[in-house]
FISE-800469 format. One record per residue: residue number from 1; x, y, z of N, C-alpha, C in turn; residue in three letters. Coordinates in Angstrom, 3 decimals, always signed. Example, Ala and Ser with C-alpha at 12.3 -4.5 7.8 and 13.67 -1.06 7.14 Angstrom:
BEGIN
     n         nx         ny         nz        cax        cay        caz         cx         cy         cz   res
     1    +13.190     -5.690     +7.800    +12.300     -4.500     +7.800    +13.200     -3.300     +7.800   ALA
     2    +12.850     -2.250     +7.080    +13.670     -1.060     +7.140    +12.900     +0.030     +7.870   SER
END
This chain:
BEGIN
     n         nx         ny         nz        cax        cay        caz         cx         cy         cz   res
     1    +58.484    +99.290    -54.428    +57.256    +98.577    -54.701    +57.466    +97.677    -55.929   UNK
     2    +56.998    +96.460    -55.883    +56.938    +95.338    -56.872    +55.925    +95.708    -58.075   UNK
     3    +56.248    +95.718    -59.664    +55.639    +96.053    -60.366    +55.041    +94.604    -61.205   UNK
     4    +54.291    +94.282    -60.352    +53.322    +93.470    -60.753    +53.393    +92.764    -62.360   UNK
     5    +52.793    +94.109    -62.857    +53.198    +93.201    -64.354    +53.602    +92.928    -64.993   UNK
     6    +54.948    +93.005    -64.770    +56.492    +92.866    -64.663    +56.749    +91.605    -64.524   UNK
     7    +55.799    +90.503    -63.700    +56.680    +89.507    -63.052    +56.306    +88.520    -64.081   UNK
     8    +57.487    +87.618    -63.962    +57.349    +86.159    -64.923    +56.431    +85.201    -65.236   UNK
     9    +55.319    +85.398    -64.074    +54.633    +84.644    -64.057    +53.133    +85.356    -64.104   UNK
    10    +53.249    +86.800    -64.797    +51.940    +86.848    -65.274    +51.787    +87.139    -66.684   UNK
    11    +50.940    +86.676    -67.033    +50.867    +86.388    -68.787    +50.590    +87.532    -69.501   UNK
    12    +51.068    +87.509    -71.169    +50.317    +88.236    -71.840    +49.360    +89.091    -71.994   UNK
    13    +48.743    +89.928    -72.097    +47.432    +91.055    -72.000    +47.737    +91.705    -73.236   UNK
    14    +46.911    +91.803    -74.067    +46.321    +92.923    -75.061    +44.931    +93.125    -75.191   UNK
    15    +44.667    +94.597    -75.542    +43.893    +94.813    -76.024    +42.943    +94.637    -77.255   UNK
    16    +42.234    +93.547    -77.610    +41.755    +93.423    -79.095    +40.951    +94.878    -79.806   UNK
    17    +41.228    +95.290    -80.814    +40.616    +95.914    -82.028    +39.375    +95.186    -82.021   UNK
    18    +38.353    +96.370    -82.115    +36.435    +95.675    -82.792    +36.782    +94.815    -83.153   UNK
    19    +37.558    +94.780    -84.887    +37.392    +93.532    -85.684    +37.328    +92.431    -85.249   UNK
    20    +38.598    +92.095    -84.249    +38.925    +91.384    -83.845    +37.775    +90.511    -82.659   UNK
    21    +37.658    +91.750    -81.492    +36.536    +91.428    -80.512    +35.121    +90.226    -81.194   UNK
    22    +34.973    +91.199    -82.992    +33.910    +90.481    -83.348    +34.104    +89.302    -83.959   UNK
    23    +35.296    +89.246    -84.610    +35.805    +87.599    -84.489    +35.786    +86.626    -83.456   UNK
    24    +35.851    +86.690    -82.471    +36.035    +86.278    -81.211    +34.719    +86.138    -80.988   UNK
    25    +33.603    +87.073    -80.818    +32.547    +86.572    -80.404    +32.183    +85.486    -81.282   UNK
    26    +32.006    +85.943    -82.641    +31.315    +85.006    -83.570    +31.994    +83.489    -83.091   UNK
    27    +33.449    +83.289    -83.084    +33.483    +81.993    -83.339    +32.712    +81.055    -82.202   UNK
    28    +32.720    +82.033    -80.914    +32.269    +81.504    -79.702    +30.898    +81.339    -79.142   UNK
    29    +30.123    +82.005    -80.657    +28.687    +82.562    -80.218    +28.147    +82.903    -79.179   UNK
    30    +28.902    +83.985    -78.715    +28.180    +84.843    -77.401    +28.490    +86.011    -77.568   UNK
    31    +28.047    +86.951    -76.682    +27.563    +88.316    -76.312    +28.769    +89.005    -75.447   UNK
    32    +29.220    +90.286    -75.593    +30.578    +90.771    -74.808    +29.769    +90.460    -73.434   UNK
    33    +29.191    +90.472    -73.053    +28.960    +90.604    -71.700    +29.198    +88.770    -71.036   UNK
    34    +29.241    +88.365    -71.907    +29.363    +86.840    -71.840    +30.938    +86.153    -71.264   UNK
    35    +31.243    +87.297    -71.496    +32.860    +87.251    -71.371    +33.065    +87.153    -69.905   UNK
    36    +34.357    +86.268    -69.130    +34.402    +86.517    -67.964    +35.319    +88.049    -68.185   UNK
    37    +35.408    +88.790    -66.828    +35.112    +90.238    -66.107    +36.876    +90.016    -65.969   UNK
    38    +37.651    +91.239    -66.123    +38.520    +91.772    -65.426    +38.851    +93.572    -65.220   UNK
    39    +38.900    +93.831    -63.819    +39.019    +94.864    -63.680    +39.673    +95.938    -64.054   UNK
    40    +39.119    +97.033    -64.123    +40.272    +98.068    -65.371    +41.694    +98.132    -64.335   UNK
    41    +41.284    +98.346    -63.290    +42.480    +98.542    -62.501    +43.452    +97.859    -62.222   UNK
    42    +43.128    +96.719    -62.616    +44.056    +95.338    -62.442    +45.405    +95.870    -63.138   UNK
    43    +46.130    +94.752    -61.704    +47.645    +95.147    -61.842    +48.616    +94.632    -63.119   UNK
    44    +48.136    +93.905    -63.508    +48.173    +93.173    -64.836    +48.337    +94.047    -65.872   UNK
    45    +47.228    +95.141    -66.205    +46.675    +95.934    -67.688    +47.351    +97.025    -67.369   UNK
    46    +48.461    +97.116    -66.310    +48.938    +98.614    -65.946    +50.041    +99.307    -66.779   UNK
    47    +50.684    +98.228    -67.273    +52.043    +98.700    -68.547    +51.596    +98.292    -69.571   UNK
    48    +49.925    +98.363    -70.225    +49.847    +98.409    -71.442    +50.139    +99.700    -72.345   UNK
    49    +50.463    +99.127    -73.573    +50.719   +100.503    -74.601    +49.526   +101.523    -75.114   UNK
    50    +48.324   +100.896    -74.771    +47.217   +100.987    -75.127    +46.359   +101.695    -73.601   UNK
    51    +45.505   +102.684    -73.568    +45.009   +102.820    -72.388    +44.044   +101.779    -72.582   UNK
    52    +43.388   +101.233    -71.323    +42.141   +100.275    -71.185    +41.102   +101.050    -70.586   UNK
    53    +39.849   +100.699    -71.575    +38.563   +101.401    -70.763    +38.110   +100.343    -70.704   UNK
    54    +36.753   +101.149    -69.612    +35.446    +99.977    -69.367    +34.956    +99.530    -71.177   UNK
    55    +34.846    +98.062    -71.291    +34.494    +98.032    -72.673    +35.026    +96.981    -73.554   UNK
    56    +36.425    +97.277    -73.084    +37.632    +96.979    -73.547    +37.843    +95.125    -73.834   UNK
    57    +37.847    +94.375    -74.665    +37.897    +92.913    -74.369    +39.747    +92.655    -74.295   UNK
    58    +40.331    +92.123    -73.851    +41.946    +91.544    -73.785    +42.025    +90.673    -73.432   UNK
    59    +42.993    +90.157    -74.532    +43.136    +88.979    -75.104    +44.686    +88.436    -73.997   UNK
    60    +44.012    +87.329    -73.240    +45.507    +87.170    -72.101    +45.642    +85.556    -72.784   UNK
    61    +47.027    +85.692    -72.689    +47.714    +84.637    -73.420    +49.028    +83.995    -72.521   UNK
    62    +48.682    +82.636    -72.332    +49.678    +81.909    -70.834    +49.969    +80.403    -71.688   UNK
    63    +51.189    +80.172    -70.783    +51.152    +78.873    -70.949    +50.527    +77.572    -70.404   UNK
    64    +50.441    +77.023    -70.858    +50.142    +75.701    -70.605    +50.634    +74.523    -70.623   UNK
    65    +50.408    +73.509    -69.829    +51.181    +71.900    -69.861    +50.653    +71.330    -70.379   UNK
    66    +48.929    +71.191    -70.910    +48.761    +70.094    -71.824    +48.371    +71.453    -73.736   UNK
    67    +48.716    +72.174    -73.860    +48.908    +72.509    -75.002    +49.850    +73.867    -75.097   UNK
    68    +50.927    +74.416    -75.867    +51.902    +75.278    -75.294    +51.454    +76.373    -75.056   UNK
    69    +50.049    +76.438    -75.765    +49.746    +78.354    -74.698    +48.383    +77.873    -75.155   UNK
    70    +47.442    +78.833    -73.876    +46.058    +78.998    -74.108    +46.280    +80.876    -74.269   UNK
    71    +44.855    +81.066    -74.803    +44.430    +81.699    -75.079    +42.998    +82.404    -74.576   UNK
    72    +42.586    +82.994    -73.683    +41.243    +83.678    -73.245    +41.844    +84.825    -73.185   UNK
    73    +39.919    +85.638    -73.105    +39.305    +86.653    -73.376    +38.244    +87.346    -72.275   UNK
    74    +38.903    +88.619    -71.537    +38.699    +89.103    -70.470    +37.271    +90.655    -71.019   UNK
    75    +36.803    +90.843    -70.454    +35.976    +91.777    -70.776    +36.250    +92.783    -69.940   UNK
    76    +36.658    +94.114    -69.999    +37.136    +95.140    -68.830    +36.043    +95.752    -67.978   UNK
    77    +36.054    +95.966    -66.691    +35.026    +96.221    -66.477    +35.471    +97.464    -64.957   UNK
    78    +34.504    +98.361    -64.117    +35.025    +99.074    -63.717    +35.012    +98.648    -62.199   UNK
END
């Protein structure tokens, strides 16, 4: 079986710390729930170091062609 989040072409995932989460909201002025949704189960969040709960905001980090990486913010959900 292919381990998904393994492959080259799927990006970055962490888990943000509160602090952090609340940095993130503030600069963006919105509400966690504001956040677009990714599933806890997703094949993606499966070799994190960190377990993921419902709750959880992660921070996925990819590249890009018109700037060298973006940066969004997933809200975990069940």
């Amino acid at each position: 079986m292919v381990d998904v989040s393994q492959h080259n072409l799927v990006p970055e995932h962490s888990v943000l710390d509160e602090d952090d989460v609340g940095d993130v909201l503030a600069e963006y002025d919105i509400d966690r729930t504001d956040l677009p949704k990714i599933d806890r189960k997703d094949a993606a969040l499966r070799d994190l170091e960190t377990d993921v709960e419902v709750g959880d905001v992660v921070e996925i980090t990819r590249d890009s062609r018109t700037a060298d990486e973006a940066t969004v913010y997933r809200l975990v959900v069940e």
